[in-house]
N, C-alpha and C positions, 0 to 999 in steps of 0.2 A: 504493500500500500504506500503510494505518494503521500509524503506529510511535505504539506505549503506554508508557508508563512506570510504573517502578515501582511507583508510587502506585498507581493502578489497577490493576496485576494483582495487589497484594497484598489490594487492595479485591473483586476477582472471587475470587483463593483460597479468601479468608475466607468470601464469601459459601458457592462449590462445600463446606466445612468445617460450615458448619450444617445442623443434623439433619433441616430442613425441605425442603432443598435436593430440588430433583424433577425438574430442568429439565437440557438437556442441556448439554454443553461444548464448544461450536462459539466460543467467544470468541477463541480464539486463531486460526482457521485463515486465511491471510492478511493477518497480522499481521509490522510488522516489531520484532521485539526484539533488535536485534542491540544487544550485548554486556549485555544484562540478566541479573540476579541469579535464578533459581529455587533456589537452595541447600533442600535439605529438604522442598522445596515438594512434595506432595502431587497428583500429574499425573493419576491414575489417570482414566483413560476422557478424556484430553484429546484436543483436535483441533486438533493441528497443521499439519495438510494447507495446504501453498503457503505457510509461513511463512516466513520470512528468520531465522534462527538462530545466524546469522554470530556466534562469540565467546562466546555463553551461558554462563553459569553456572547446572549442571544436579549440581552435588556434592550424591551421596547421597539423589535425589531420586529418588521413587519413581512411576514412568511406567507400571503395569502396563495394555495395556487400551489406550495413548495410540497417537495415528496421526500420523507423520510424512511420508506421500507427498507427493512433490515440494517438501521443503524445504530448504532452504538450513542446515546442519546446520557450514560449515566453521568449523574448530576450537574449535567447542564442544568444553564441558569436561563430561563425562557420567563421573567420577570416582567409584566406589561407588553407583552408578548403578543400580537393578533396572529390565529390562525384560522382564517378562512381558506374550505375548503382542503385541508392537511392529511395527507394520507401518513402514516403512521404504522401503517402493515410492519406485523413483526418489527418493531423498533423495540428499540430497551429503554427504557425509560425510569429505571432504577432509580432512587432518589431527587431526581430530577425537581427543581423550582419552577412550577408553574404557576405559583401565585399571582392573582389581579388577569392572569393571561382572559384574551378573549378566542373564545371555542364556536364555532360556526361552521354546520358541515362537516366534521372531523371525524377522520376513519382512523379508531384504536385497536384494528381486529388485528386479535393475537398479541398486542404488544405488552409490553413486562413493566406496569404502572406500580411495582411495589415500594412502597414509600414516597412516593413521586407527595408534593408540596402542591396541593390544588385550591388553597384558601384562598376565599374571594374571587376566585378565576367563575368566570362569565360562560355558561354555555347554552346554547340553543338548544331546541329538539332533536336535532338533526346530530345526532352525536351518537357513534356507532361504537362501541368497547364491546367487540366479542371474542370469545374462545372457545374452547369447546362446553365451559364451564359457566351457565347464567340462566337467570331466572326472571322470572312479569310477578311482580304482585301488583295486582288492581283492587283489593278490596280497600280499599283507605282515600283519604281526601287526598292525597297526592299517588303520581304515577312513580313506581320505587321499580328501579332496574338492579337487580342485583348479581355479579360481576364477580369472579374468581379476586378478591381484593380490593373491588371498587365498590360502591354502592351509591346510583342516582337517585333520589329522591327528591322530585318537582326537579329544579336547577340549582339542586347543592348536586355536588360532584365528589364523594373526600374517599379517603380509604376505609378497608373494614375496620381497621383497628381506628381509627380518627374516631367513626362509627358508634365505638363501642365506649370510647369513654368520652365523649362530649359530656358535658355538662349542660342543667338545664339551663346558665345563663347563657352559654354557648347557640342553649337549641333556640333561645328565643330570640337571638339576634337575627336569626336566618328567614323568621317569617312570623316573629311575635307568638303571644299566645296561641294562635292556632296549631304555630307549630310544636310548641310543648306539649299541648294537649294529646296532638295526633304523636308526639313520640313517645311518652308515656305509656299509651295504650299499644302503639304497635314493634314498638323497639325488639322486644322479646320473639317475637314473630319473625319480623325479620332478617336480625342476626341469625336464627335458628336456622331460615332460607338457603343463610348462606355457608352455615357451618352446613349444613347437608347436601349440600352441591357436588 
């Protein structure tokens, strides 16, 4: 695997940034950058695919469009991060900070979200985490996707263990007393969903 340095992808950025630019964004795909700078960096329609991303710096950087299958994604920092449209196939995404990030259209099938940081992170409907391993609970006031270590409920996104020991000041930040009430009553259920998966 190619490992690039900064120098040259802020030389590739700049070029993908002019107005002539026509050509596609396969630069990066099998690329190792581990622990490089993207800060602000402008990804849209990138191709990551099979990269090594180990450590990145990806704050506030805008990925709409970009393809990440099968890469190496652990504990990058995706910090105010927009992904519209993100595919994510088999990525790893191990401890990964995606905090405040905004999720729109996002393909997580298969990939490896364990401990990934998804507080405050923004997502749509349209947001796909599957494996071989997940579950619909529809009996309750919110729609609960439950996910070999993720768990959607309405548009929280957090892991199972975040899950399990939230607190109730915690649960009522998310969506006030309604949402205490409704975890109160279904917390037990659900976890349970997921410990039997």
């Amino acid at each position: 695997m190619i490992k690039m340095n900064q120098e040259k992808i802020n030389e590739i950025l700049e070029l993908w940034e002019s107005s002539n630019y026509s050509g596609n964004k396969d630069e990066f795909a099998n690329v190792d950058f581990e622990n490089v700078n993207f800060k602000n960096a402008n990804l849209e329609d990138a191709n990551f695919n099979n990269a090594n991303l180990e450590n990145a710096y990806f704050y506030n950087a805008n990925l709409e469009d970009a393809y990440f299958n099968n890469a190496n994604l652990e504990n990058a920092y995706f910090n105010n991060a927009n992904f519209y449209n993100v595919n994510f196939y088999n990525a790893n995404l191990k401890n990964a900070n995606l905090e405040n990030a905004y999720f729109y259209n996002v393909n997580f099938y298969n990939a490896n979200l364990e401990d990934a940081n998804l507080k405050n992170a923004k997502f749509s409907d349209k947001l796909i985490i599957k494996n071989n391993k997940r579950s619909y609970y529809a009996e309750s006031d919110y729609y609960c996707w439950i996910f070999e270590g993720i768990i959607k409920i309405g548009c929280e996104v957090h892991s199972y263990k975040n899950w399990k020991s939230f607190t109730d000041k915690e649960i009522l930040k998310m969506d006030g007393k309604k949402a205490l009430k409704f975890w109160k009553k279904e917390k037990e259920i659900i976890l349970k969903i997921h410990d039997d998966l």
